[in-house]
C-alpha positions in Angstrom: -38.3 -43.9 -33.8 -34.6 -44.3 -34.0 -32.2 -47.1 -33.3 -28.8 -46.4 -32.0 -26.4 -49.2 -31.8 -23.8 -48.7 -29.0 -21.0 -51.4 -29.8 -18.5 -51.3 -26.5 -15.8 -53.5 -26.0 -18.1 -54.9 -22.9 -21.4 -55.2 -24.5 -23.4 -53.8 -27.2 -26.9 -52.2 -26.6 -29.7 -50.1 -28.9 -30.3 -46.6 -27.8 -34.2 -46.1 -28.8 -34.9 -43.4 -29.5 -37.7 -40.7 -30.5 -41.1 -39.1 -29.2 -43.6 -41.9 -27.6 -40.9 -44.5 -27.2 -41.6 -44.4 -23.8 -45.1 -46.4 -24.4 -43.4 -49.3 -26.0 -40.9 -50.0 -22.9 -42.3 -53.3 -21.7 -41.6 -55.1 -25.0 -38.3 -53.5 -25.3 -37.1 -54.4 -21.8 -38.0 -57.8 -22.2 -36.6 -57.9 -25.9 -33.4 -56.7 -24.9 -33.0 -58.3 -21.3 -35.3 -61.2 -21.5 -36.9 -62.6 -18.6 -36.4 -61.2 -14.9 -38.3 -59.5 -12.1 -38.0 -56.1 -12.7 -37.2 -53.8 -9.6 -37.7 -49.8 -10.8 -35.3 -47.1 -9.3 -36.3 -43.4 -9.0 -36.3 -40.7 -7.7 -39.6 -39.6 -5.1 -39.6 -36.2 -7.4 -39.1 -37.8 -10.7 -41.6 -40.6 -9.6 -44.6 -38.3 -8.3 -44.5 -37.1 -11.8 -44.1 -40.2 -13.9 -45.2 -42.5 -11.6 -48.6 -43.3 -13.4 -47.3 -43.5 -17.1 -44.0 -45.4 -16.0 -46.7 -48.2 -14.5 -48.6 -48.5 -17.4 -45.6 -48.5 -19.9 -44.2 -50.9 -18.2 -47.1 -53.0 -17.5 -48.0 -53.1 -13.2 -47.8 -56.8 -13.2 -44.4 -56.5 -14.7 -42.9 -54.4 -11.5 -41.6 -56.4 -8.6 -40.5 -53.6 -6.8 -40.0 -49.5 -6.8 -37.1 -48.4 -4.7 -36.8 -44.3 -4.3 -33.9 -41.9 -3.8 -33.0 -38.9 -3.6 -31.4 -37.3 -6.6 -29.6 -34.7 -5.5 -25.9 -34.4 -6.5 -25.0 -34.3 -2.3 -26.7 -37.3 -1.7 -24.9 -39.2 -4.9 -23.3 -41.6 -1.9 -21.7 -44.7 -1.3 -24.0 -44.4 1.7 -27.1 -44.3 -1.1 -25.9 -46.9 -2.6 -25.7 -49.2 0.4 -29.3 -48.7 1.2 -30.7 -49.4 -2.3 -29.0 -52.7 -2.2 -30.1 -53.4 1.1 -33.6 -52.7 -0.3 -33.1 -55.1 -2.8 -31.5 -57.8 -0.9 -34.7 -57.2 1.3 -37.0 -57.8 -1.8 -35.5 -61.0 -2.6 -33.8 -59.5 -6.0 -31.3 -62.4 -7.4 -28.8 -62.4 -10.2 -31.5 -62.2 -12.8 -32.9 -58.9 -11.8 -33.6 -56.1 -13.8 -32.9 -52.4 -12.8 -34.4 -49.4 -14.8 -33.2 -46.2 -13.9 -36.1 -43.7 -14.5 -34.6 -40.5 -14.2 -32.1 -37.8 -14.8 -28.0 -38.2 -14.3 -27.9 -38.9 -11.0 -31.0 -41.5 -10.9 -28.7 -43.1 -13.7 -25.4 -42.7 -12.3 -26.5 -43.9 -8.4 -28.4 -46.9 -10.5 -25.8 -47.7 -12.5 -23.1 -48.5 -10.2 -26.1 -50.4 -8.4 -26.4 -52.7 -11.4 -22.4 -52.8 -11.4 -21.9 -53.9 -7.8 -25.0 -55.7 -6.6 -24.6 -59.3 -6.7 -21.3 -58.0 -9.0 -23.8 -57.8 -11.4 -27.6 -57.4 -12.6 -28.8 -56.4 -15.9 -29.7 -52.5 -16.2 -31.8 -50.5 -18.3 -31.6 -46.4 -18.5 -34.8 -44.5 -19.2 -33.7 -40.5 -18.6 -36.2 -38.2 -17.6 -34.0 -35.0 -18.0 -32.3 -33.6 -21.3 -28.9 -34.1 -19.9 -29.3 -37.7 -19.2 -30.7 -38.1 -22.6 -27.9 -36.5 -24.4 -25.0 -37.7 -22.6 -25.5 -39.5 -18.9 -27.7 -42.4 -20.0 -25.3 -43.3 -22.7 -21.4 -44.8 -22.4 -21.4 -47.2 -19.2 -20.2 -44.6 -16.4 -21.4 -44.9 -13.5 -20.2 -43.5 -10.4 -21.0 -41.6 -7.3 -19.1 -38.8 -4.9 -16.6 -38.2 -2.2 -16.5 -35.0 -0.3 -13.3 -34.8 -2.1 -14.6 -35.1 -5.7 -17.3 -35.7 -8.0 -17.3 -39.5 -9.0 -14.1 -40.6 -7.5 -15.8 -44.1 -7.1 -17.5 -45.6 -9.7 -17.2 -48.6 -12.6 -17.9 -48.5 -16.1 -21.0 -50.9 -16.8 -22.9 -50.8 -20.3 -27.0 -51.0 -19.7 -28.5 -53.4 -21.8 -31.1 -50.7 -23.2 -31.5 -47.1 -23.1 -35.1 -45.3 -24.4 -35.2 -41.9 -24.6 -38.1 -40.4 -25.1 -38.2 -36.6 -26.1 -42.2 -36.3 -24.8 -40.6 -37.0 -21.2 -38.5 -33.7 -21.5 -41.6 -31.3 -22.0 -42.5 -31.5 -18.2 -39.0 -30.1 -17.3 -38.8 -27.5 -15.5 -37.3 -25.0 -17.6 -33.7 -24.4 -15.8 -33.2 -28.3 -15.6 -34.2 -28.0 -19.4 -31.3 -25.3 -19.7 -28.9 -27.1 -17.8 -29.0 -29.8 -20.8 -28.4 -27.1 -23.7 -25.4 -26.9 -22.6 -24.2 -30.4 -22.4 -25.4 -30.3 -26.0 -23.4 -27.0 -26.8 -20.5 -29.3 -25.5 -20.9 -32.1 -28.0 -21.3 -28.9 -31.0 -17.8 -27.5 -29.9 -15.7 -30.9 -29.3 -16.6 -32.4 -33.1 -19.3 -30.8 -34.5 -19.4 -27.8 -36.2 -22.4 -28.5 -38.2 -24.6 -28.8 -35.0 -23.4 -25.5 -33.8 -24.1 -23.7 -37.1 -27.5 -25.8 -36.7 -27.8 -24.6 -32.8 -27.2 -20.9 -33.6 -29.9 -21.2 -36.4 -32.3 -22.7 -34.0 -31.5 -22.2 -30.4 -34.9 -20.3 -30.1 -36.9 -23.3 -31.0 -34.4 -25.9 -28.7 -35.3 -23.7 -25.7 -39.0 -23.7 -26.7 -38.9 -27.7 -27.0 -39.4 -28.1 -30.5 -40.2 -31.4 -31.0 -38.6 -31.1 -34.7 -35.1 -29.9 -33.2 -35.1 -31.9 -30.4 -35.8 -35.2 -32.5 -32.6 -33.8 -34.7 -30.2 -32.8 -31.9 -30.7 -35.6 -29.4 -30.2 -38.0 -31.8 -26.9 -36.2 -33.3 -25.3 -36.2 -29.3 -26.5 -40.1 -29.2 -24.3 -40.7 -31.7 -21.2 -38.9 -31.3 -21.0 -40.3 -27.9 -21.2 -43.6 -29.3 -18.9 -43.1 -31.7 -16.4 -42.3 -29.1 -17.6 -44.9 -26.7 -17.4 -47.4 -29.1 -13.3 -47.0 -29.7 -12.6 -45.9 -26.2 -14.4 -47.2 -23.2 -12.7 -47.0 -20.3 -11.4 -43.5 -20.8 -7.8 -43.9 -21.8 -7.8 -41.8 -25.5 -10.3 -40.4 -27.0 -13.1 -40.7 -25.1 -11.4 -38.0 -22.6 -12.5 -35.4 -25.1 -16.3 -35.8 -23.7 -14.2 -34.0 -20.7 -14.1 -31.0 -22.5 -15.7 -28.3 -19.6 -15.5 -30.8 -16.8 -12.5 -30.4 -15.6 -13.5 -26.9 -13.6 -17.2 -28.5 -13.7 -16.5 -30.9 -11.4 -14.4 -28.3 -9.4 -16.9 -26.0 -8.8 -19.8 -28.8 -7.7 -17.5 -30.5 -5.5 -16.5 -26.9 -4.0 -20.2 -25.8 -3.2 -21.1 -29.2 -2.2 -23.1 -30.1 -4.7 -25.6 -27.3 -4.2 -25.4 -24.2 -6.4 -25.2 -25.6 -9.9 -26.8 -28.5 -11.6 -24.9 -30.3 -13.5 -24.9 -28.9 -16.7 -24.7 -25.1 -15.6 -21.1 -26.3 -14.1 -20.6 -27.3 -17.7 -21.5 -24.1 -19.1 -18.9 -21.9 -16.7 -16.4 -24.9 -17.6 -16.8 -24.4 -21.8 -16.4 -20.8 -20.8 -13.1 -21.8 -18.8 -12.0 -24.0 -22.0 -12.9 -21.0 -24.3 -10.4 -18.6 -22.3 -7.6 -21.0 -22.3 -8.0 -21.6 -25.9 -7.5 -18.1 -26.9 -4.7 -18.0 -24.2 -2.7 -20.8 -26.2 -3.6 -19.7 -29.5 -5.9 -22.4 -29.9 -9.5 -20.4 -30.9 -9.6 -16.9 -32.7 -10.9 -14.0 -31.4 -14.5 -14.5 -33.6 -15.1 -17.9 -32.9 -14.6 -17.5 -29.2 -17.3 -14.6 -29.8 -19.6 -17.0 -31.6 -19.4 -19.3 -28.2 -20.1 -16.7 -25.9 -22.7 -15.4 -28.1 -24.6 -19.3 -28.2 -24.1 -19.5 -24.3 -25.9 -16.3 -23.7 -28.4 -16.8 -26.1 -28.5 -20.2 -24.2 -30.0 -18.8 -20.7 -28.7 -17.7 -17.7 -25.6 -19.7 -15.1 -25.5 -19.4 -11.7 -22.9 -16.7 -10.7 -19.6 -17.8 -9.4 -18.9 -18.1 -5.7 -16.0 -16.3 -4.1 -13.8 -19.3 -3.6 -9.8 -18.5 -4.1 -8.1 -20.3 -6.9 -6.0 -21.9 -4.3 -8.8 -23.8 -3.3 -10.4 -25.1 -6.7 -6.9 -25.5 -8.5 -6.8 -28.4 -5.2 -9.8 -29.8 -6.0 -9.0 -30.8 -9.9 -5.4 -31.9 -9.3 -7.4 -34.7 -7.1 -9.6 -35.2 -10.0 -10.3 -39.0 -11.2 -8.6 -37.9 -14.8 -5.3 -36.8 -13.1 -2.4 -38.9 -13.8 1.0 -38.6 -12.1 -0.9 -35.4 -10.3 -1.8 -33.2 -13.4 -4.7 -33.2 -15.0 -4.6 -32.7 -18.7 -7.6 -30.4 -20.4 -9.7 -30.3 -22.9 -9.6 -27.4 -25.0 -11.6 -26.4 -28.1 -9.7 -25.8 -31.3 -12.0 -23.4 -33.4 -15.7 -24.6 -33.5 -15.9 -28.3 -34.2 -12.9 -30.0 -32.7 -10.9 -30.1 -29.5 -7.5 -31.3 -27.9 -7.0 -33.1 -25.0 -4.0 -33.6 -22.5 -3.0 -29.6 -22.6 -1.4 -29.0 -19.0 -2.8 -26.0 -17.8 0.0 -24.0 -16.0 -1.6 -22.4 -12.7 -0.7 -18.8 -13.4 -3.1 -19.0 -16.1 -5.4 -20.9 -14.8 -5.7 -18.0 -11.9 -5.9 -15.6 -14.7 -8.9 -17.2 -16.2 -10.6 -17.7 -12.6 -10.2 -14.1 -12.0 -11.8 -13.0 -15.8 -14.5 -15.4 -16.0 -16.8 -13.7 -14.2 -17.0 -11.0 -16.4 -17.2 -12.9 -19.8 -20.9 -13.7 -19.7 -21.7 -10.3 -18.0 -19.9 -8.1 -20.2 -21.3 -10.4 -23.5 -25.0 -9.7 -22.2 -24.2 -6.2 -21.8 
C-alpha cells in the first residue's frame, strides 16, 4: 500500500493507495476525518455493484445515510445538487458530517461541490470506482458540475480530507469505461513524462488486460504528478493548466453532444489528438514523435467517431470555456513526448484545419 501526501495551499490529505485498500476504509475515514456520521453518495449503478463490500468496509453501523444519483455527465446539475442537499438536510446531516463519494468522476465531482456548498462546508472523502477517477478526478480539489453552455462552468475548488484508491475496484469495469481512463493516463505520459510513455508503449497490452503489476506502477506515477502540480498551483492560475492539455476540445465536444456520445476520457483522447495536430502545425512535435502518439492511442482502443457538428459551432463553445480569459482560451500543446506548453492561442483558421483532418488521423493510423 502506498501513501501519497497531497500538500495544497487549502489543506493537505494522503492519497492511499494500492490493491485491497478498500478493506481498510473505516479506520482510514475515521483516522483522517475523526468523528462524524457518515452519509455515503453513489451512484444506483455504481452502488448495485459495490453496495455489499462498500457496507462491510465501512462497517454498517458506521453509515447514517446512502443518498443515490445518477452519474451521467447530462445530469451533472445544479438541479442534482439541490436534491442531494435536500436529502441531507432531510436526514438531519450537520456541520460534522462526512461525505464519501463512491464512484467514478462524476460521483466525485457532483459530491464534491456537495461537500463545498452544503452548510459551506462538510468534510469529504473520495473513494473512485472508475480508472479515470483514480488517476486524475479524485485527486486536486475540483469540483464542479454543468451548464447547457459548458462543462463545469460552476464549481469550487475543495480538497477531500482522504482519497483511497483501490486498483481491485477497477477489475469489474466494464472494459470501454476501463479504456476511457488509458487515456487520461496517456495524458499525464505526454504533459511531463516521458518515462511513463516509453513504460506505456512497453506495456500497454498488459494495462488493458488489468495487470495488477502495471496498474499498481502507473496509478501511482499519475497520483503523483498531479500532486506535484496541485501542490504549487491550486486554483488553476500557472501551472496546473497544463493538466488541460486535451480538454480544451474535450469539453467542446461533450458539451456539444450533450453529454451523450463520449465518456469522459474518450473526449480526452480526440482532444490529445487535436493537441498533437496543432503541435506539428507550430513546430512544436516532430513528425516521429507525433507517430509514436498516434501509434499509443490506437494501440489504446477504439473513440467514438466524431459528430458532424461545423467548426463554427464548437470554436463557440471553448471561447465560453471556464479557462478563457479576456475571451481566448490559451491551449495546451505537447512539446515532443514528455513536456507541454500552455497559453498557445490557437488562431481559428487552424483550428478549422485540424477539425476537418482529425477524423482521418486515427483511421488512416489503423489502416
Amino acid at each position: 500500500m502506498r501513501l501519497i501526501h497531497v500538500r495544497a495551499p487549502s489543506g493537505s490529505y494522503p492519497v492511499v493507495c494500492g490493491a485491497g485498500a478498500f478493506r481498510s476504509a473505516c479506520p482510514l475515514v475515521r483516522k483522517y476525518t475523526g468523528g462524524g456520521p457518515i452519509f455515503v453518495l453513489s451512484s444506483p449503478r455504481v452502488w448495485k455493484s459495490c453496495a455489499k463490500t462498500t457496507v462491510r468496509a465501512l462497517e454498517k453501523s458506521e453509515i447514517d445515510g446512502v443518498i443515490l444519483f445518477s452519474d451521467r455527465e447530462s445530469d451533472k446539475s445544479l438541479a442534482t445538487v439541490q436534491k442531494i442537499a435536500r436529502k441531507l438536510i432531510r436526514a438531519g446531516a450537520g456541520r460534522d458530517a462526512i461525505l464519501i463519494a463512491v464512484g467514478g468522476g462524476v460521483v466525485g465531482d457532483v459530491a464534491g461541490f456537495v461537500a463545498a456548498t452544503y452548510l459551506r462546508g462538510v468534510r469529504l472523502v473520495h473513494i473512485p470506482t472508475t480508472l479515470v477517477a483514480q488517476v486524475d478526478s479524485s485527486v486536486g480539489g475540483k469540483t464542479g458540475v454543468n451548464l447547457p453552455e459548458g462543462k463545469n462552468l460552476v464549481g469550487a475548488f475543495y480538497q477531500p480530507r482522504l482519497v483511497l484508491c483501490d486498483p481491485d475496484m477497477l477489475l469489474t469495469l466494464p472494459d470501454r469505461e476501463f479504456r476511457s481512463g488509458i487515456f487520461e493516463i496517456i495524458k499525464y505520459a505526454m504533459l511531463g513524462d516521458a518515462k511513463l510513455f516509453n513504460y506505456l508503449e512497453r506495456n500497454l497490452d498488459a494495462l488493458s488486460r488489468r495487470s495488477p503489476t502495471v496498474l499498481a506502477t502507473v496509478i501511482p506515477r499519475c497520483i503523483r504528478a498531479k500532486a506535484s502540480i496541485v501542490q504549487r498551483d491550486e486554483r488553476e492560475s500557472g501551472p496546473r493548466e497544463l493538466l488541460n492539455l486535451g480538454h480544451t476540445l474535450a469539453h467542446a465536444l461533450e458539451a456539444a453532444t450533450n453529454y451523450k456520445r463520449f465518456l469522459h476520457g474518450e473526449a480526452v483522447g480526440w482532444g490529445l489528438l487535436s493537441a498533437m495536430l496543432a503541435a506539428l502545425a507550430f513546430g512544436k512535435m516532430t513528425v516521429t514523435d507525433a507517430v509514436r502518439v498516434a501509434t499509443l492511442m490506437h494501440r489504446a482502443g477504439n473513440l467514438p467517431s466524431l459528430p458532424a457538428i461545423g467548426h463554427a459551432r464548437l470554436w463557440q463553445i471553448i471561447q465560453s470555456d471556464k479557462k478563457a480569459r479576456g475571451g481566448e482560451v490559451g491551449w495546451v500543446l505537447p512539446v515532443g513526448i514528455g513536456r507541454a506548453e500552455r497559453g498557445v492561442r490557437m488562431p481559428k483558421p487552424l483550428f478549422r484545419r485540424i477539425w476537418a483532418e482529425l477524423p482521418s488521423i486515427f483511421a488512416e493510423h489503423a489502416r
